[in-house]
N, C-alpha and C positions, 0 to 999 in steps of 0.2 A: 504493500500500500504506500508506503514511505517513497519508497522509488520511482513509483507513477505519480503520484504528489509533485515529486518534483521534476517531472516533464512539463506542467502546465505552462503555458506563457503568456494567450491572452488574458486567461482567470485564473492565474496565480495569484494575485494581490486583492482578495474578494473579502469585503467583510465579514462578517459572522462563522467566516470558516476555523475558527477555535478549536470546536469539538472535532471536526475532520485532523486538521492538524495535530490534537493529541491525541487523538487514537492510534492513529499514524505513527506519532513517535511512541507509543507506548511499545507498539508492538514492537518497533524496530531498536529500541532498547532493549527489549526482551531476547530478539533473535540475535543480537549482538554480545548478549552474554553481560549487558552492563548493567540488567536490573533483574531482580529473581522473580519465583511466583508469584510473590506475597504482594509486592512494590506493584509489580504491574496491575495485578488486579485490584489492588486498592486504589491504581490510577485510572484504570479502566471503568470501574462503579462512579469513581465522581462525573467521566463523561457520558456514563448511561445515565446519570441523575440530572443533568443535563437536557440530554434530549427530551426527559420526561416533563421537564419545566418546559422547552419550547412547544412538547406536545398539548401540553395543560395551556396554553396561551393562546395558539390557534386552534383549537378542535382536533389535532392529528389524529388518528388510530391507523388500527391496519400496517404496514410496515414502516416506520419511526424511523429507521435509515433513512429510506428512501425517503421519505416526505421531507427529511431535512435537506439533503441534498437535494432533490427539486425545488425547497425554500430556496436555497445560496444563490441555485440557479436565479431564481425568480428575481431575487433581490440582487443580484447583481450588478451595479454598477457600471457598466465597461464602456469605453468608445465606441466599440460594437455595436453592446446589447443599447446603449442611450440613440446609436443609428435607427435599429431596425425598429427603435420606437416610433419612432418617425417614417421609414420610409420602407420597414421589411427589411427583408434581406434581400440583398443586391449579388452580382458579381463583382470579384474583387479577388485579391491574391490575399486578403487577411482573414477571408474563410477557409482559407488551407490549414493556417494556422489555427482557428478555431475550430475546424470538426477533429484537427489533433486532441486539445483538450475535452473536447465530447464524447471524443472514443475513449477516453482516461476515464473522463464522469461513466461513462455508462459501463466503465467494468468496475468500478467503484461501487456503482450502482447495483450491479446484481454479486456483489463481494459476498462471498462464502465465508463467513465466519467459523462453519463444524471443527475444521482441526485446531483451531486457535482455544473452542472451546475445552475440546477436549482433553489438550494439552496444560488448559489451568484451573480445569476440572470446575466449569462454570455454566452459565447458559443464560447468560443474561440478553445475550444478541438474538437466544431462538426465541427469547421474550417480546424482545422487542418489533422483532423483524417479524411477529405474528401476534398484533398486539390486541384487545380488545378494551375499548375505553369504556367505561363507566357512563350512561345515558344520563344523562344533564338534564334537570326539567328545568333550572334555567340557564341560559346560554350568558357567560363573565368572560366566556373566551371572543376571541377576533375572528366570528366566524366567515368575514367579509374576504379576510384575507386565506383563509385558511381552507377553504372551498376551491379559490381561485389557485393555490398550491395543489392542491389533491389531483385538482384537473391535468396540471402540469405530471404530477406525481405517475398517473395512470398513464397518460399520452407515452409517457419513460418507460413505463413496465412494458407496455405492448412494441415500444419496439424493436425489430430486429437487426438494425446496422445501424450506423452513426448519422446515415444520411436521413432515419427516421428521427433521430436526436434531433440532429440541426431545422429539419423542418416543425419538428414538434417544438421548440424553443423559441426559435425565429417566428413561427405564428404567435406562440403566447405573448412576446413584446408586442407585436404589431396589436393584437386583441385588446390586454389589458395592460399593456407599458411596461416598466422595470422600473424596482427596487420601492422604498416608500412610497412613492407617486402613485407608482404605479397600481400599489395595491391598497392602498388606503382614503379613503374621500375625506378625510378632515384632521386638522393638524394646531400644534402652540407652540409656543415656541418656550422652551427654558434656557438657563445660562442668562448670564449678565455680559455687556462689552460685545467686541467680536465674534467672541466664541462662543456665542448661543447656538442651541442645538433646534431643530425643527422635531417635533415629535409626533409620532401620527397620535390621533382622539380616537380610540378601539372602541367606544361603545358609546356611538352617535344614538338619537331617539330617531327612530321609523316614522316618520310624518309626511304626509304629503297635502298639497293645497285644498285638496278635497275634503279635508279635516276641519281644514278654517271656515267655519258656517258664518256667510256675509260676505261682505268687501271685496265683492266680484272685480271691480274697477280695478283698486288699488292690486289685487292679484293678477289680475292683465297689463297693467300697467306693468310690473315686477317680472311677470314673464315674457313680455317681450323685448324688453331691455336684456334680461339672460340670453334669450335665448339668438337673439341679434351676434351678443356676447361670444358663446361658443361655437359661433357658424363663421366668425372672424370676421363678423362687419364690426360697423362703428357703433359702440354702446359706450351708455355714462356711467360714472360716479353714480350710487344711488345712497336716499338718506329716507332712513323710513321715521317717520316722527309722529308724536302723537301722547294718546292718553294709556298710564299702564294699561296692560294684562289686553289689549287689542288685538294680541297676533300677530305684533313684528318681529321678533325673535323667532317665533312659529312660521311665520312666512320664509323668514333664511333658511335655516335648515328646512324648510320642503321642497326650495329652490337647489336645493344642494343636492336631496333624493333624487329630483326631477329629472338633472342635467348631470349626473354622476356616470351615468355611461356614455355620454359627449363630450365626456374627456375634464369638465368642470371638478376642482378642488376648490378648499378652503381654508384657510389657514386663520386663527384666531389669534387677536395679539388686544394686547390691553395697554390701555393711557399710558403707564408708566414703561411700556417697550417702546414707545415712541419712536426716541431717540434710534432705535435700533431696524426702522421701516427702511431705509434706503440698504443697506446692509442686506436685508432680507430679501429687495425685491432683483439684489443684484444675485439673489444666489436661484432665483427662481426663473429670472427673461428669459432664458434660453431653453426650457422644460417644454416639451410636446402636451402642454396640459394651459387651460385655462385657471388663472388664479384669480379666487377674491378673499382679498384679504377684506376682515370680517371683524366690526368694534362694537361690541354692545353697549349698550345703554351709556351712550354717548355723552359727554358734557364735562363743562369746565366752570372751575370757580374762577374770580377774575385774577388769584394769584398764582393760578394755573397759567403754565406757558407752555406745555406740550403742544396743545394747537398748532403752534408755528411749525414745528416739525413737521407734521400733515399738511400745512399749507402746502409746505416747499413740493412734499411730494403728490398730492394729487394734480397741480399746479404753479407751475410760479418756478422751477429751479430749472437749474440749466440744461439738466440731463430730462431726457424726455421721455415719461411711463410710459414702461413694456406694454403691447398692444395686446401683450394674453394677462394682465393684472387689472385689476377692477381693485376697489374700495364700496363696499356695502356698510351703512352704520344704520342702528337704532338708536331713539334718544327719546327722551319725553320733552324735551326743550325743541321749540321749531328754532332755535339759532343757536344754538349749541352751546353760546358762553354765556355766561350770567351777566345781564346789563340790567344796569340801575339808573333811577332817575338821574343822577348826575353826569350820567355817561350823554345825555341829550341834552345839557348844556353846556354851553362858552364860556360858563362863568366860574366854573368847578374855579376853588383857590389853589385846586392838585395839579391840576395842566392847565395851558393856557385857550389850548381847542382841544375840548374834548370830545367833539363830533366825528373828530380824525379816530379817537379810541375807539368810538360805537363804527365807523366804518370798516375797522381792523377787524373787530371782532364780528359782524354782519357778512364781513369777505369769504368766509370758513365754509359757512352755508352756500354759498355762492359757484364753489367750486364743487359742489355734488349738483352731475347738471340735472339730473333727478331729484324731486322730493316726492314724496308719496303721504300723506296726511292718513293717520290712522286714528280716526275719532270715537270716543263712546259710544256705545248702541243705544238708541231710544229705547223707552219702555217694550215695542212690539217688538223691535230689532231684537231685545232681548232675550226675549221670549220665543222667537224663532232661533237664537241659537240656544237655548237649551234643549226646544224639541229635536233640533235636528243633532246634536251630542246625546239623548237620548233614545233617538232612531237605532243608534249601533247597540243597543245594547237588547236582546230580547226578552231579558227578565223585567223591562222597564215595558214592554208593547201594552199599550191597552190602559195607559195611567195618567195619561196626556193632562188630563185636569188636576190630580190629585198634585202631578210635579208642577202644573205652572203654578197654581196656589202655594204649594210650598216656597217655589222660587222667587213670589213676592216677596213673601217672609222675609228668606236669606239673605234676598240685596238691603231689603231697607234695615234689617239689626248689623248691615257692617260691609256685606258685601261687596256692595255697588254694583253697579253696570257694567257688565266687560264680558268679553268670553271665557276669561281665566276664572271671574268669579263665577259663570255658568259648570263650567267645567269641575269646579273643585265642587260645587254646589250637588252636581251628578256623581261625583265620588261618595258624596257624604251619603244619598240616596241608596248607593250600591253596597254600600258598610252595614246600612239597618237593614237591608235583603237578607231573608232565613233561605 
């Protein structure tokens, strides 16, 4: 194994390949005479404990080798693999060199483990490599990613030459891309400075626009602006604003369901990353994916200056936003920075014009060329989204009166008007169900 390892050359330098690598050296310590039974096998369980965490993370079952290694595959990185994301697989003289390392992967791939076992009197690999996972009634793992492996993983078992390798690999980048992009629809970022890390978001909510009872406009509005977005025409800046609990945070992520298999990601960053947006969007221009970087519940105090950072970059600096990154914000403020009576006059004794302040700060809004108004629902409006959040649920069929009555109740002891308080309202409902 050690030896074909290190033939690779295009996928030599591949992340996550750890556990490949010490296995690899385990054993060839082993056959070298420089570590004994004991050592190897105690090295050997930490990287089957290993794979058993990466299995537990995405859904794996079935044979744990394999799956991991078509993970590497998947998530691979490479000049290549970021090509065929884009454009397939082509002719070239740097596929000669890549179906070398695919005939490597795929005798890696069907690796016989028996005499290794036998020799250190183990069985931890016919464990693995015939595994049966424990049925989940609820799903904590990344099953998004972990399906989209499997599929890879199967394509791998059935073939018979390397030429099925390279076609079964090369379709999956073109399908669903490579490495976190490719396999993840939503993302944050941690790390402070330069060296923040981009992190996919494994347990997005399942929502789609159809959920949001109302505000037909403002959701056409919102989808055609997307969808403009991932067809590579010209789309804005969008700023959804309004009254809590409306459905604009509900409206992004449905927008994100919506257009996740037309290539649409998300990336989530907060006030205080600010400083770190042009950094970020320099590591994304170049990605076969649409990005919208994504600000919730927007807004600034007046001795707040993060703003400015946002300026530069939707707007206003020199370098000029990548034509696959969007900016989407919520906010319950329709102008996002707090302005007070003195910001609308000349007279303030703090500056001398302070209209120039209120024009600073009105400019923010200005550069989402989209606004979308998300206002409270009137009494009926109300009342129609609770029937229709009620519609989905069968044990509610046939009580239509009994919940709007109640739902008067709920709003006026605290709830108020909104979808959110409709919603939590049909939870409460569902809780006194026998």
């Amino acid at each position: 194994m050690y030896q074909r390892i290190a033939r690779l050359i295009v996928y030599k330098e591949i992340s996550g390949a750890d556990i490949l690598n010490d296995v690899a050296g385990c054993i060839y310590e082993y056959e070298q005479k420089k570590a004994d039974k004991t050592q190897t096998v105690e090295k050997l369980y930490v990287q089957v404990h290993k794979l058993l965490d990466l299995a537990t993370a995405y859904g794996f079952d079935e044979n744990l080798w394999q799956a991991y290694l078509a993970y590497l595959l998947a998530m691979a990185e490479t000049p290549f693999s970021l090509l065929c994301e884009k454009n397939g697989a082509a002719e070239g003289s740097v596929n000669v060199l890549v179906k070398n390392d695919f005939a490597i992967f795929r005798e890696l791939f069907f690796y016989d483990f028996t005499e290794l076992e036998k020799e250190l009197s183990i069985n931890c690999f016919s464990v693995i490599t015939n595994y049966h996972s424990i049925p989940k009634k609820v799903q904590y793992y990344n099953k998004s990613v972990g399906d989209k492996v499997k599929e890879l993983q199967h394509a791998l078992a059935e073939s018979e030459n390397v030429e099925d390798v390279f076609a079964a690999v090369t379709g999956f980048y073109k399908k669903y891309g490579v490495g976190q992009f490719g396999l993840n629809k939503a993302f944050r970022l941690t790390g402070e400075g330069e060296n923040f890390l981009i992190q996919p978001i494994t347990n997005t909510e399942i929502v789609r626009l159809d959920d949001i009872i109302g505000y037909e406009l403002q959701k056409k509005t919102l989808v055609e602006n997307t969808k403009a977005f991932v067809e590579g025409k010209k789309a804005n800046n969008v700023l959804l604003y309004g009254d809590s609990g409306t459905g604009k945070s509900t409206s992004i992520k449905a927008i994100l369901n919506e257009f996740y298999d037309d290539g649409l990601r998300m990336i989530e960053i907060y006030k205080h990353q600010f400083h770190q947006l042009s950094a970020l969007i320099s590591k994304i221009k170049n990605r076969n994916y649409r990005f919208i970087i994504y600000m919730d519940d927007l807004s600034f105090e007046e001795f707040e200056i993060e703003y400015k950072y946002l300026k530069a970059v939707i707007e206003g600096g020199l370098e000029i936003r990548p034509e696959n990154v969007l900016i989407y914000a919520t906010s319950n403020r329709r102008h996002l920075i707090r302005e007070t009576w003195s910001d609308r006059s000349d007279m303030s004794k703090d500056e001398l014009h302070r209209s120039d302040t209120m024009q600073e700060k009105l400019s923010l809004v200005a550069r989402f060329g989209v606004s979308i108004n998300y206002s409270a629902p009137d009494k009926r409006e109300f009342e129609q989204i609770v029937k229709g959040i009620a519609a989905k649920y069968p044990e509610l069929a046939g009580k239509e009166d009994m919940l709007l009555a109640q739902a008067n109740i709920w709003e006026l002891r605290g709830g108020g008007l909104s979808g959110r308080s409709a919603q939590q309202f049909i939870h409460y409902i569902l809780g006194k169900e026998e």
